[in-house]
N, C-alpha and C positions, 0 to 999 in steps of 0.2 A: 504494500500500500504506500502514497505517496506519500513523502511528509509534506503538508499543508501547511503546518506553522513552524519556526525554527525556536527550538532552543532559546530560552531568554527571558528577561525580564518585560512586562508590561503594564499598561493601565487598559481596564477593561471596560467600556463604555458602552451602553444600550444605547441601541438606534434609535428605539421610539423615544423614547425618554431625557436620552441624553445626560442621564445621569451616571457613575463609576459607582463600581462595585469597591466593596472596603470592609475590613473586619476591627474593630472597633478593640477586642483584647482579645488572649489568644486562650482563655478559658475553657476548656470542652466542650463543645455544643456551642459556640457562641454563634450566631444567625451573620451570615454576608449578607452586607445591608445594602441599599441605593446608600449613596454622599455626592457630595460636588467636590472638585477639587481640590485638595491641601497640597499637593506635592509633598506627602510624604509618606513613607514605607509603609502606611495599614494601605493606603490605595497601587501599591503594586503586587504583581504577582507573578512570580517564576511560573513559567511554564517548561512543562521538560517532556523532551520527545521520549516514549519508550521506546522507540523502534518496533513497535507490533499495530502501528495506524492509532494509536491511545497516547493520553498524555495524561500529566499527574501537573496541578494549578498548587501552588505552595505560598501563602501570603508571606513577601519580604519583612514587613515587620515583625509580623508576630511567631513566625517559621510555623505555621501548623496549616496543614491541609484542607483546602475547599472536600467537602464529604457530605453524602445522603446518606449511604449505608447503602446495603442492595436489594434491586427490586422494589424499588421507593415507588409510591403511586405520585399520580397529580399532585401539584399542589402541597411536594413533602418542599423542606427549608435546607436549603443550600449552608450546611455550619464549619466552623475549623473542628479539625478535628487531630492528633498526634501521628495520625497516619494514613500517608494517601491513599486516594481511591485514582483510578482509570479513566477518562473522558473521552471522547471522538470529538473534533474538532472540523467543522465542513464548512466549504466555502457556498456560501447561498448564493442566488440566482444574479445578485450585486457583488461585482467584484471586493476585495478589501471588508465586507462584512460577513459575519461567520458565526453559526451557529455550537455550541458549547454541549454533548449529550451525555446521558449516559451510557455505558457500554452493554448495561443488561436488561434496558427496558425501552429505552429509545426514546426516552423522555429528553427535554431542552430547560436549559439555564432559560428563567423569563423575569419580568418586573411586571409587578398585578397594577400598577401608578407609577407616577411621576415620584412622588412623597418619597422626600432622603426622609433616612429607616427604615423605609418597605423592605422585608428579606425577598432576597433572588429563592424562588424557586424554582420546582419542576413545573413543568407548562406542556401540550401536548402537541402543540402544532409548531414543523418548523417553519412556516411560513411567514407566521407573524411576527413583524417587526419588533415589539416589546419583547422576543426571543432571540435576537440576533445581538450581535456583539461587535465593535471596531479594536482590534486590538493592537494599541500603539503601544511603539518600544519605547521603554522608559529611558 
């Protein structure tokens, strides 16, 4: 499978919304929230190719891993977690924006609002823009 995204750090931005994704502490279960801006390490995140078409998102600040657990329905909260989970990373039908899944349900990273604090959840269609992502290197 190809790799779609390299290696590296980023800020992760919904399309609809236009709000980044951010983990606020790195407590167990803590919810990835919407936020705007700060340019600093809660709103970046490692991405790392596994070389199997899957990637693992790793918050810079806080080191602990974007996580649902497996087999998560709709609607589960995107949290840090001590240890990573697997993602599929595709390029949607707009060049440079890209969808965020899971590996074992084929659920999508989404934002339910605009509202910083709304957690990133699972969402079911990859079509809709409030599920797609811009993902600039930091």
């Amino acid at each position: 499978m190809p790799n779609i995204v390299s290696s590296g750090t980023y800020v992760l931005t919904n399309v609809r919304y236009n709000n980044i994704v951010s983990l606020p502490d790195n407590s167990d279960g803590t919810p990835v929230n919407a936020s705007i801006t700060t340019g600093k390490d809660l709103d970046e995140w490692i991405i790392k190719d596994q070389g199997n078409g899957r990637y693992t998102i790793q918050n810079k600040g806080q080191k602990t891993y974007a996580s649902v657990g497996n087999r998560q329905p709709v609607g589960a909260t995107v949290v840090g977690r001590p240890s990573p989970q697997q993602y599929t990373i595709e390029e949607t039908r707009e060049q440079h924006k890209y969808t965020i899944g899971t590996s074992d349900t084929s659920h999508y990273w989404g934002l339910p609002d605009s509202e910083t604090g709304s957690a990133v959840e699972l969402r079911a269609s990859p079509t809709d823009k409030g599920n797609w992502w811009i993902l600039t290197q930091a």
